[in-house]
C-alpha positions in Angstrom: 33.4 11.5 -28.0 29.9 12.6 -27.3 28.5 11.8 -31.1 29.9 8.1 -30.6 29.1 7.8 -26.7 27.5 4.6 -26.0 26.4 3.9 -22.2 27.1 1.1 -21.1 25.9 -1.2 -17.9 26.8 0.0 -14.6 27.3 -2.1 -11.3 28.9 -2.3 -8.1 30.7 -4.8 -6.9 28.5 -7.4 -4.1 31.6 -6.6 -1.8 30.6 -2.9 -1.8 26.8 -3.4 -2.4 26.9 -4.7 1.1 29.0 -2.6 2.9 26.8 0.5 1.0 23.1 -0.9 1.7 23.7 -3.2 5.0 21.3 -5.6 5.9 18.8 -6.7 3.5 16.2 -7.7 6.4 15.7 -4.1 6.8 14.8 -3.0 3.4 11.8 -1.1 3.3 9.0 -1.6 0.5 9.1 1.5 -0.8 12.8 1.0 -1.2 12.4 -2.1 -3.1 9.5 -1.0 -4.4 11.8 2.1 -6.2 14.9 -0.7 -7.3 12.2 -2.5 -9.7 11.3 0.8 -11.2 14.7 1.9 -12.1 18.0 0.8 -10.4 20.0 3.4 -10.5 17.5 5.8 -9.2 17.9 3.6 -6.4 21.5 3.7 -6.0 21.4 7.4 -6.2 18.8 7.7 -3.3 19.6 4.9 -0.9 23.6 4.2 -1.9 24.6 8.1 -2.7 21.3 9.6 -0.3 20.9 12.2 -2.8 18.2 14.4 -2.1 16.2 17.7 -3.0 16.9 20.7 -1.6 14.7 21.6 1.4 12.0 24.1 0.6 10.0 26.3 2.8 6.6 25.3 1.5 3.6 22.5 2.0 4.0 19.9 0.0 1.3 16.7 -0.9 4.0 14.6 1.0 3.7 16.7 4.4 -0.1 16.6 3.8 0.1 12.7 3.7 2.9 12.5 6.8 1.1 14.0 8.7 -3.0 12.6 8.2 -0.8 9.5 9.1 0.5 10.6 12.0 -2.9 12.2 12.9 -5.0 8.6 12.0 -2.2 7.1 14.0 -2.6 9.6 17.4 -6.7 9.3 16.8 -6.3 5.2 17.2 -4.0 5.4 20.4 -6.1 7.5 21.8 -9.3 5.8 21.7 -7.2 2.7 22.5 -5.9 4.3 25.5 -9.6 5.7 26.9 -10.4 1.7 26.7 -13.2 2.7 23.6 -14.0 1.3 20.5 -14.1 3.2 17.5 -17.9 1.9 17.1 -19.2 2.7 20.5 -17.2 6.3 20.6 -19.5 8.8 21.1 -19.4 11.5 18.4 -18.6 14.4 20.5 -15.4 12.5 22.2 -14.5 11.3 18.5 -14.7 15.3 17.4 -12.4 16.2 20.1 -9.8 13.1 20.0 -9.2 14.3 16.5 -9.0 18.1 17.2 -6.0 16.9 19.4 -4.7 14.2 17.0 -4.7 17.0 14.1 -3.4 19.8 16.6 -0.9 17.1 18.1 0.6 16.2 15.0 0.8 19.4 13.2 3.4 20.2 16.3 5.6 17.5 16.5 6.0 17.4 12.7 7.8 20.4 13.1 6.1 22.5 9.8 5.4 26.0 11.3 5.3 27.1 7.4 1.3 25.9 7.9 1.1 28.7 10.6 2.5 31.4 8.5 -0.1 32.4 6.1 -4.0 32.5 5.9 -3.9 30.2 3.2 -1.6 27.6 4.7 -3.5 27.8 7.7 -6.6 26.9 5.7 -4.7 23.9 5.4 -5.3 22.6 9.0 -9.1 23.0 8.6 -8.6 21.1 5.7 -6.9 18.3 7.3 -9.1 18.2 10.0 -11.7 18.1 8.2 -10.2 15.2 6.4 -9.2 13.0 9.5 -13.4 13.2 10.2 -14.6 12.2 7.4 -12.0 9.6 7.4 -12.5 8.1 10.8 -15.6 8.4 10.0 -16.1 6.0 6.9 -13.5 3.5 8.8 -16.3 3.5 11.6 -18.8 2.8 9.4 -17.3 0.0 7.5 -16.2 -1.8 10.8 -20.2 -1.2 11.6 -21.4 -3.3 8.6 -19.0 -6.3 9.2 -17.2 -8.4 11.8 -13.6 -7.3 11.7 -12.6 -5.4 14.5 -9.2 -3.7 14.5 -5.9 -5.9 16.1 -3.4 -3.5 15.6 -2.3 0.3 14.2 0.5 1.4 12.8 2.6 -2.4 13.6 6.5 -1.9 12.5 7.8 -5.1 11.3 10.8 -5.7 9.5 10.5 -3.3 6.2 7.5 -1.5 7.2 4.5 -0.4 9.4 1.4 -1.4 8.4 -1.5 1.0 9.0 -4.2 -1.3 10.3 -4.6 -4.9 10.7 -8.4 -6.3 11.2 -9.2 -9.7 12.1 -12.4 -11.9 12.6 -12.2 -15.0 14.1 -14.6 -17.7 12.8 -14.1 -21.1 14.8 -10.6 -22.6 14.7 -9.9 -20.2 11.5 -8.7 -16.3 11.8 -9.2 -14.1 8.7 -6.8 -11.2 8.4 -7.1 -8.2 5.9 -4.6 -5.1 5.8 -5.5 -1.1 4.6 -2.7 1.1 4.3 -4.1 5.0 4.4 -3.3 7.0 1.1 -3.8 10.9 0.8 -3.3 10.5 -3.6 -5.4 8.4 -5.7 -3.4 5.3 -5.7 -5.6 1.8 -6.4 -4.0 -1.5 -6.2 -2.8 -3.0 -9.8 -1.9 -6.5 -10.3 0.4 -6.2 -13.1 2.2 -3.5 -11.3 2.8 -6.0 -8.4 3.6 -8.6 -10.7 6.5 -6.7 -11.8 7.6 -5.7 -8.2 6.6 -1.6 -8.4 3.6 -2.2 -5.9 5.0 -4.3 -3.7 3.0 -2.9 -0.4 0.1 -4.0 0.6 0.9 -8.3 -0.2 4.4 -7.7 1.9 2.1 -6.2 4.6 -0.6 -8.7 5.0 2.1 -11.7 5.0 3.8 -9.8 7.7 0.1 -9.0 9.6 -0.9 -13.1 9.0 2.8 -14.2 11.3 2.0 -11.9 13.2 -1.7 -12.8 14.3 0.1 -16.8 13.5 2.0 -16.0 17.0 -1.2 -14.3 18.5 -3.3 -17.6 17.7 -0.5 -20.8 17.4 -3.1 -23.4 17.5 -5.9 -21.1 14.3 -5.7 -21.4 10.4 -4.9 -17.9 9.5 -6.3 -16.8 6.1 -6.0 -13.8 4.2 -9.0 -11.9 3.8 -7.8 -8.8 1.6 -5.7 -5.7 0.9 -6.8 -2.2 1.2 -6.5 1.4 0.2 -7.9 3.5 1.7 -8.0 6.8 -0.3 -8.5 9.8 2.4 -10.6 12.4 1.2 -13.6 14.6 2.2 -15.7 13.9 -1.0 -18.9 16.2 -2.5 -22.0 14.8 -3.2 -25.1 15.7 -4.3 -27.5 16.9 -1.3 -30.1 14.4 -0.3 -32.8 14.6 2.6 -32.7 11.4 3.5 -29.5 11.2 5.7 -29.0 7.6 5.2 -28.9 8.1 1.4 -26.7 10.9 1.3 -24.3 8.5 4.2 -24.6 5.6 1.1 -23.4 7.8 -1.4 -20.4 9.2 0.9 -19.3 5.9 1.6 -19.3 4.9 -2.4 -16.8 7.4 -3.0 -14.9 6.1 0.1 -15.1 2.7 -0.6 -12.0 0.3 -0.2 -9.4 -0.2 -3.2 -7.7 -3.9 -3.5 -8.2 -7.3 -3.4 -10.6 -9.6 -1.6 -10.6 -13.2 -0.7 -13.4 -15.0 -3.0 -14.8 -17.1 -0.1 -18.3 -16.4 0.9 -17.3 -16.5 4.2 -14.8 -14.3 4.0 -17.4 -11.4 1.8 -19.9 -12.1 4.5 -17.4 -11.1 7.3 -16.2 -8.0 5.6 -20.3 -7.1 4.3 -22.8 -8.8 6.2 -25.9 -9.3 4.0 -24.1 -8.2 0.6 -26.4 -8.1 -2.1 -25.9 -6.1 -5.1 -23.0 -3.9 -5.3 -20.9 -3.1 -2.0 -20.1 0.5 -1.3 -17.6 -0.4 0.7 -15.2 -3.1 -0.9 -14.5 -3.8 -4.6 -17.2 -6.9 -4.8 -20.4 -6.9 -6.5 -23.0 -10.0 -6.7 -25.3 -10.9 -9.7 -28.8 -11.8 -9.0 -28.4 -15.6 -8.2 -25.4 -14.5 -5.5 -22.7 -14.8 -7.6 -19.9 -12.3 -7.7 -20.2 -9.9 -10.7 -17.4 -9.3 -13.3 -16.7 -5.8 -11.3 -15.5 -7.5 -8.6 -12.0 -7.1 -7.6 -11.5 -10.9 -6.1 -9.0 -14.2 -6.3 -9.9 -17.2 -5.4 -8.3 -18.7 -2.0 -6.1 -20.8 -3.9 -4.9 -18.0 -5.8 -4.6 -15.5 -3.2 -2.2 -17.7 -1.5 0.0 -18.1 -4.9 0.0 -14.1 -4.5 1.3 -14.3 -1.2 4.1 -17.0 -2.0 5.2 -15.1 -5.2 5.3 -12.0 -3.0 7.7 -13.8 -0.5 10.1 -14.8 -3.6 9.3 -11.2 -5.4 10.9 -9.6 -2.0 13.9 -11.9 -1.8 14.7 -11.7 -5.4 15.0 -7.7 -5.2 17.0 -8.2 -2.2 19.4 -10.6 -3.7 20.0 -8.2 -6.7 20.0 -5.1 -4.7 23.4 -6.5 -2.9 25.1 -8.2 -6.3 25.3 -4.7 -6.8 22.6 -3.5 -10.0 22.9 0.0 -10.4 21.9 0.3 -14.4 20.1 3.4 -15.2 17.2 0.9 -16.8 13.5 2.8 -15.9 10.8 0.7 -16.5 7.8 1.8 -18.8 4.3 0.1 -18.7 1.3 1.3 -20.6 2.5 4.6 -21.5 4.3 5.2 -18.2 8.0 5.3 -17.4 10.4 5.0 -13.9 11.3 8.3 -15.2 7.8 10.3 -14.9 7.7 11.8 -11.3 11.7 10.6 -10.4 13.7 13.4 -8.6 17.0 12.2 -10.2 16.1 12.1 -14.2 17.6 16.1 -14.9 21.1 14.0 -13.2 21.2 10.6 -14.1 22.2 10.7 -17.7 19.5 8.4 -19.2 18.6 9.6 -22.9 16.9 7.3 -25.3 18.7 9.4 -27.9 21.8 7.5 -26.5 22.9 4.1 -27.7 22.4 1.8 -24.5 20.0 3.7 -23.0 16.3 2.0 -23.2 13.2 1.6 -21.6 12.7 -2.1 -19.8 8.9 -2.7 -21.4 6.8 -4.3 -19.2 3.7 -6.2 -20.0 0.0 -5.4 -19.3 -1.8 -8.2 -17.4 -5.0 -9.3 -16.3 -5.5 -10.6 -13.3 -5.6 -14.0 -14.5 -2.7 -13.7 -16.3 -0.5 -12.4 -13.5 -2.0 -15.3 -11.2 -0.7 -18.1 -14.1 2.5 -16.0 -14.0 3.0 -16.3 -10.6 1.8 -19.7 -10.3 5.0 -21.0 -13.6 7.1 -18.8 -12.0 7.2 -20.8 -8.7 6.8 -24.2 -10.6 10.5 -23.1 -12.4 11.8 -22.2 -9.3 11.3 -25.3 -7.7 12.4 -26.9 -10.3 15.4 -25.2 -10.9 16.1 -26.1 -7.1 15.8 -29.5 -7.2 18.5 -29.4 -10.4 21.2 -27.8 -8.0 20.2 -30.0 -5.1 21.2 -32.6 -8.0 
């Protein structure tokens, strides 16, 4: 049996797909995020809520849960002392986070960080983290006109980390940054294929809800952000202001920005040369430099409208009941690589029916013409069953 074993395709029936998952409206993006890389992994983890052993130990993910929590305590506090993160003082904005840090160690619930020197080097090094964080936030909100509208804002499958918005006449720009403790960067091709599905799901939620805020404003997209938190080294300078340039380089902002000049000019007043704080460079004559990590309006908002079909398409195929053990694999890496489930899934390539789904490498052009022909043959295809 086992030399002639072929696997073959695996599904549930919509029937139970639904009474398994529930309502689609509260899929998270992380979950949907996991059913394009491999859906069976997702079965396992959301259908059969598999999971590891718990281990008495610190892990990267309690590192990240809880700078989140302690970003998230820092910004309610200043918002409840009536300050802005600007105008703090730096001896209040030492102390908020001292509590935030403190606070959030607590009601996360790890004492394993109080139980050894070493892990209790760890809370220094958190703290020391949530500074240099709040820190660099402060300091890009200095050099622009964005202010902050909202922190941690649960919508529907998620809670965005921080909305900014700058208002410009009868128009209202909106840009998202979601805080990440690893070294994750924004990838167009990954989107494309619906395995970084964050950070476009979060600005269409942010732009409804400053839509509600402002009924009568255009609301534009301005970009999507990562901010990677960490307490970089850099070589010593004198000059304070040099050695603050250089800090804020290796802080700067991971994603996408809107192409308008109006829209750079809010986020980097004066930009000339390369930003150290978003992905945008200008040439000499003021045009932006082949570095620069920009679409153009019309295509950010075919990004936006592919996300919004990219979301319901994974929902629609999460309940007809897909549960194929079918990892993706894109430039060298596979669904398979850091997945909790592959020592009990059963996927072999050495099996007949078992195989990689290849995905292909785009620019960004490339994945903006996709997007674009992919909505053309939807609408299409929907005026045919109108028909």
């Amino acid at each position: 049996d086992a030399a002639f074993f072929v696997k073959k395709p695996e599904r549930l029936s919509p029937a139970s797909a639904e009474l398994m998952y529930g309502d689609a409206s509260r899929f998270s993006v992380t979950r949907l995020e996991r059913f394009a890389s491999c859906a069976y992994a997702h079965f396992l983890n959301y259908g059969l809520r598999l999971s590891d052993r718990e281990a008495y130990q610190f892990e990267a993910m309690d590192l990240g849960n809880i700078a989140h929590q302690s970003m998230e305590r820092f910004a309610k506090k200043a918002e409840m002392n009536q300050v802005l993160w600007t105008e703090m003082p730096e001896d209040m904005r030492a102390e908020l986070i001292e509590e935030s840090v403190e606070e959030s160690i607590v009601d996360y619930g790890n004492t394993v960080l109080y139980s050894t020197a070493r892990n209790e080097y760890m809370i220094t090094r958190i703290k020391k983290l949530i500074h240099r964080s709040v820190w660099a936030l402060t300091e890009q909100l200095k050099k622009g006109d964005f202010v902050p509208s909202g922190y941690e804002m649960k919508f529907g499958s998620g809670k965005i980390d921080r909305i900014d918005t700058c208002e410009d006449e009868e128009k209202v720009y909106v840009k998202v940054t979601d805080y990440k403790t690893g070294s994750k960067s924004f990838d167009i091709t990954a989107f494309y294929h619906g395995l970084q599905m964050q950070l476009p799901v979060y600005l269409n939620a942010a732009m409804d809800i400053e839509q509600r805020k402002y009924p009568g404003r255009e609301i534009l997209p301005a970009g999507i952000f990562y901010y990677r938190m960490k307490d970089p080294i850099v070589e010593k300078e004198k000059n304070e202001a040099v050695l603050q340039e250089k800090l804020l380089k290796e802080l700067k902002l991971d994603g996408l920005v809107n192409a308008d000049e109006a829209v750079i000019q809010h986020l980097e007043r004066g930009l000339s040369g390369t930003s150290n704080l978003i992905p945008v460079g200008k040439n000499k004559d003021g045009s932006l430099n082949r570095y620069s990590r920009v679409l153009a309006p019309e295509d950010f908002h075919t990004l936006l409208v592919y996300t919004k079909r990219k979301e319901q398409e994974l929902k629609r195929r999460i309940l007809s009941g897909e549960t194929q053990a079918l990892p993706y694999e894109l430039e060298g890496e596979t669904g398979c690589d850091y997945c909790a489930y592959r020592d009990i899934c059963g996927f072999d390539v050495r099996i007949e029916g078992c195989e990689y789904r290849k995905m292909e490498k785009l620019d960004r052009e490339e994945a903006v013409e996709r997007m674009r022909q992919d909505g053309k043959e939807q609408q299409e295809h929907g005026r045919e069953m109108d028909q």
